[in-house]
N, C-alpha and C positions, 0 to 999 in steps of 0.2 A: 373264507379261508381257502388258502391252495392247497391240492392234494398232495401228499406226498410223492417224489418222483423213485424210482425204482431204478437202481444203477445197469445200466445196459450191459451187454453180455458184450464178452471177448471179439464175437464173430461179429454183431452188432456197432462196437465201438469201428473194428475194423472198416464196414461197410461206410461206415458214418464218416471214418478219417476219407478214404477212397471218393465219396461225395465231394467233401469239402475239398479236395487237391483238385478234383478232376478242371482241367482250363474250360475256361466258360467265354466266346467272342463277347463282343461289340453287342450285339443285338440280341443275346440271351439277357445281359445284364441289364438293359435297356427295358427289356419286355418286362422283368420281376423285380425291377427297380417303379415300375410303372404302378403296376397291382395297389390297389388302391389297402387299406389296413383294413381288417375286419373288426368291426363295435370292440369283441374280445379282446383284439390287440392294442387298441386305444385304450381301453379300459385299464389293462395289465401297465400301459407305459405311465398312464398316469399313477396307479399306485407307486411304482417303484419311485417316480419322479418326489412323487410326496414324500416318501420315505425316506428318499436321500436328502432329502431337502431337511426336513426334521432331524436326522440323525449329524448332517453339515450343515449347520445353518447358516454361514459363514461363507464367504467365497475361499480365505484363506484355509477355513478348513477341509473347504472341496477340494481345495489344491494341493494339501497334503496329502489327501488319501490319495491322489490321482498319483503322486508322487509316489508314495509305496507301492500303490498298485504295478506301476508302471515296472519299480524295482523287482517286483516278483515275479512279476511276468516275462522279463527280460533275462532272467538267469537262465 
């Protein structure tokens, strides 16, 4: 089971938005597009993979949600 996550603080969120904007070249993307995944992260994709799979079993249903999702994300 996964641990519980702990809602990041104000100054935190902040640093973490400033990360994600900050411009990234050609060759940063490249280099950590490279990095190969660790056991852990394989691990985590495949569970979620499973999950969603079981929860949409359906292609039609995978495509609704992506459909919602998409509506919520976009306001």
């Amino acid at each position: 089971m996964r641990e519980r996550l702990v809602a990041a603080s104000p100054e935190e969120r902040a640093r973490l938005r400033a990360l994600c904007d900050a411009p990234m070249d050609a060759a940063e993307f490249a280099r950590r597009a490279a990095a190969p995944l660790t056991p852990e992260e394989i691990a985590e994709t495949r569970e979620l993979v499973a999950w969603f799979t079981r929860r949409y079993p359906t292609g039609a249903e995978r495509l609704a949600y992506a459909r919602r999702a998409w509506e919520r994300w976009s306001r």
